[in-house]
C-alpha positions in Angstrom: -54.4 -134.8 -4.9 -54.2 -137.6 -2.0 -54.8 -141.4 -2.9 -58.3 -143.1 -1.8 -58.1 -146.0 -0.4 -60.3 -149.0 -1.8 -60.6 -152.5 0.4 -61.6 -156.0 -0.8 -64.6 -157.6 0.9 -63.1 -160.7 0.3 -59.7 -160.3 1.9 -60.2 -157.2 3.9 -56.8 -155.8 2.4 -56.9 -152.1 1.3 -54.9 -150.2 -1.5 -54.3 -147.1 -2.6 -55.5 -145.7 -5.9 -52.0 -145.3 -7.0 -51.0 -148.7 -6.5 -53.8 -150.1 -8.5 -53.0 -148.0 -11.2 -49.3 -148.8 -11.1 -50.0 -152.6 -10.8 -52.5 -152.2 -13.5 -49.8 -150.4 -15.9 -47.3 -152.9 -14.9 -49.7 -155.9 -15.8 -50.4 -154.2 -19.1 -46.7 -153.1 -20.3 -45.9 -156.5 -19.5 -48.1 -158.0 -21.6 -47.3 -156.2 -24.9 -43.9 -156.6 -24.4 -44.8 -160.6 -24.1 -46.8 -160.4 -28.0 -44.2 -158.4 -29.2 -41.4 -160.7 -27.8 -43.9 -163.6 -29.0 -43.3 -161.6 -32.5 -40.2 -161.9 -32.6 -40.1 -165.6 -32.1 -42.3 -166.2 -34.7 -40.4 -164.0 -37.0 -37.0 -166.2 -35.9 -38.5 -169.1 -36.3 -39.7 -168.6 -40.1 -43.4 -168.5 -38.2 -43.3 -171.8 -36.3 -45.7 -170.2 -33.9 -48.8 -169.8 -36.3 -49.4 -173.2 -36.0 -50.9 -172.5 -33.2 -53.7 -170.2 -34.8 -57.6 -171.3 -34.7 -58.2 -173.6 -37.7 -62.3 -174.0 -37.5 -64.0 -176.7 -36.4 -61.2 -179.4 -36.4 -61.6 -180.6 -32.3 -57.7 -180.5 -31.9 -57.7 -177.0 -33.1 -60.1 -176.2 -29.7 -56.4 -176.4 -27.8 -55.1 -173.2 -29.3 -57.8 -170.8 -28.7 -55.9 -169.4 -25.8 -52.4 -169.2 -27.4 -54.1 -167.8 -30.5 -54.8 -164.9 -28.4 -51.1 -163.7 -28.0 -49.9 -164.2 -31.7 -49.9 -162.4 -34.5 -48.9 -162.3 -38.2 -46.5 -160.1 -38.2 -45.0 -156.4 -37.0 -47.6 -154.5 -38.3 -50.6 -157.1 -37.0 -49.2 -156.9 -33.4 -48.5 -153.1 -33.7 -52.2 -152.6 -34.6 -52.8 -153.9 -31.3 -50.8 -153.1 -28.5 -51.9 -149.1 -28.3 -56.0 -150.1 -28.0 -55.2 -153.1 -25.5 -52.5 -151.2 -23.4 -54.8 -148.7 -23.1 -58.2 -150.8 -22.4 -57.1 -153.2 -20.4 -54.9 -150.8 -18.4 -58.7 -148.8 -17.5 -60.4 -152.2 -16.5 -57.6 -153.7 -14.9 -58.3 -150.9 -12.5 -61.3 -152.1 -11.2 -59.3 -155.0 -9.7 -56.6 -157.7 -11.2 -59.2 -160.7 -10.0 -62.1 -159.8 -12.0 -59.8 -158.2 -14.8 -58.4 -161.7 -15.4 -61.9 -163.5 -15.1 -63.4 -161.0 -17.9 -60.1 -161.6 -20.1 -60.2 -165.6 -19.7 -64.0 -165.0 -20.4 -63.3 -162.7 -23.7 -60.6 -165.1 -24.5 -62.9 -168.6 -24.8 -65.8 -166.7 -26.3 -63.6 -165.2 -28.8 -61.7 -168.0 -29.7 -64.4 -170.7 -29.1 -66.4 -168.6 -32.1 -64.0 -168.2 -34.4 -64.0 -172.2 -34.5 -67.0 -172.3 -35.3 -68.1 -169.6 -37.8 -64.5 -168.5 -39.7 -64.1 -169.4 -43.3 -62.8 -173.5 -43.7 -59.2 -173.4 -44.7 -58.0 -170.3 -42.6 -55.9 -170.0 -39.6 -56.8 -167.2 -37.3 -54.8 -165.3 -34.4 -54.0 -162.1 -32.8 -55.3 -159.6 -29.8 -57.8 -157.8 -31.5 -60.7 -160.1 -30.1 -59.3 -159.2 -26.5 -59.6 -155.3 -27.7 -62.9 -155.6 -29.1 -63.7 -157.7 -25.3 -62.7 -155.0 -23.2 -63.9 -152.4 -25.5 -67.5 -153.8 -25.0 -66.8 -154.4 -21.5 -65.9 -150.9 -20.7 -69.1 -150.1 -22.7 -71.7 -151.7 -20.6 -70.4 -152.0 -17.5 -71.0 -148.9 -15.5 -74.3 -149.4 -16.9 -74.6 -153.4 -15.5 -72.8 -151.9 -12.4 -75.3 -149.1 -11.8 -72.0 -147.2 -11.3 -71.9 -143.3 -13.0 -68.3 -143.2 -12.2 -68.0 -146.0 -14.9 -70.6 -145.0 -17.1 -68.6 -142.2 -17.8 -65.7 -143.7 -18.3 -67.3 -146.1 -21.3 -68.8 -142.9 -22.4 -65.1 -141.6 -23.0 -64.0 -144.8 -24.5 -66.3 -144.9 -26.7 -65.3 -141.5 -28.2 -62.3 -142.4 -28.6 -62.2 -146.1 -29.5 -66.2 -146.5 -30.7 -65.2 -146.6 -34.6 -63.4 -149.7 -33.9 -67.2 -150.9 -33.5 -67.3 -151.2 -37.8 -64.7 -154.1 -37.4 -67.2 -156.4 -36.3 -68.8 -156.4 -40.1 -67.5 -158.4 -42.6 -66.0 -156.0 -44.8 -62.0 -157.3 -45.3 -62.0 -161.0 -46.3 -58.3 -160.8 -44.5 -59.3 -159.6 -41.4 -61.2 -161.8 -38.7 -64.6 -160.0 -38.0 -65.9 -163.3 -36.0 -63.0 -162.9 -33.9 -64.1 -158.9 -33.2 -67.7 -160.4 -33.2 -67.5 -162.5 -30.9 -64.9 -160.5 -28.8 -67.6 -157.8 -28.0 -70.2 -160.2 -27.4 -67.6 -162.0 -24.9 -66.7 -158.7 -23.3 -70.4 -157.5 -22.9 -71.4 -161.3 -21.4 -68.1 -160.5 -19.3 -69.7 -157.4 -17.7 -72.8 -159.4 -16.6 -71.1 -162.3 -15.6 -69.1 -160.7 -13.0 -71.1 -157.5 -11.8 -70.5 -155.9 -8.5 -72.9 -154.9 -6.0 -73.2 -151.1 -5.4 -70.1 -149.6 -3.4 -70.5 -149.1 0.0 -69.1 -147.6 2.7 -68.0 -149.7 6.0 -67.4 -148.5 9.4 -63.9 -146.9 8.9 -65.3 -144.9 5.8 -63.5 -147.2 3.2 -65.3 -147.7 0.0 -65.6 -151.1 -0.6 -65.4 -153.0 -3.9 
């Protein structure tokens, strides 16, 4: 099969299929290696780095809702992760690295920014799986925001394979942060709205632009 080509209508640069795809895979290989190096540091340092995890609604505590993101509570926490967000974020980083990284910021403040206020007093919170529950809604809804079939298939697939993650969002394992999946989804969904795209297009040289 031959590549299509795609052009921004911001920049007027085009790319081929294949090279979105392969900076898409890079992005996303690079950042599981980063948790899991991350990991390792934490591990090292007799887990210096949970300090920066969310403790609820103490104002300083607002600084680490990022870095809370990217840290986890051990091998098996950060191993739970990395397949589902490899594999999400490598299908929505497709649609473009710009707007991937405005949904992910956007996941990334909702996420965090609720687990400040709603998690249990007295816990520290961190780890990915508010990211994975992001994109996973924001793979959901967003053929279906775009008015794109192409994509509405493509959360139709996701959801048959990654739809049962959906039950994480109820409270049913004190140890486990269902705000953060909460308010994940509701970040990724808000995400899809937020930065919609017009219908595709094609210009004078029969380039479909996105």
């Amino acid at each position: 099969m031959g590549d299509y080509w795609t052009t921004d209508r911001n920049t007027g640069s085009t790319t081929t299929g294949s090279a979105r795809a392969l900076t898409a895979g890079l992005l996303m290989v690079g950042w599981v290696a980063l948790l899991w190096i991350l990991e390792g540091i934490d591990v090292a340092t007799g887990h210096a780095l949970d300090t920066y995890g969310i403790s609820p609604r103490e104002m300083a505590e607002l600084r680490d809702v990022v870095p809370a993101a990217f840290l986890h509570s051990g091998w098996e926490h950060v191993a739970s992760n990395s397949v589902p967000l490899l594999v999400l974020g490598f299908i929505a980083a497709l649609g473009g690295l710009r707007r991937f990284a405005a949904v992910v910021v956007t996941i990334i403040l909702i996420s965090g920014v609720g687990v400040w206020l709603t998690a249990p007093a007295f816990t520290v919170t961190l780890g990915a799986s508010g990211v994975v529950f992001g994109l996973l809604g924001y793979l959901l809804v967003r053929g279906f925001v775009d008015r794109r079939p192409w994509d509405v298939l493509i959360g139709i697939g996701v959801a048959v394979v990654y739809g049962s993650l959906l039950w994480g969002v109820l409270p049913t394992d004190s140890g486990v942060s269902w705000q953060g999946h909460l308010f994940g989804l509701i970040g990724g969904v808000a995400a899809a709205f937020f930065f919609r795209r017009p219908p595709a297009r094609r210009g004078p040289d029969n380039l479909v632009t996105v």
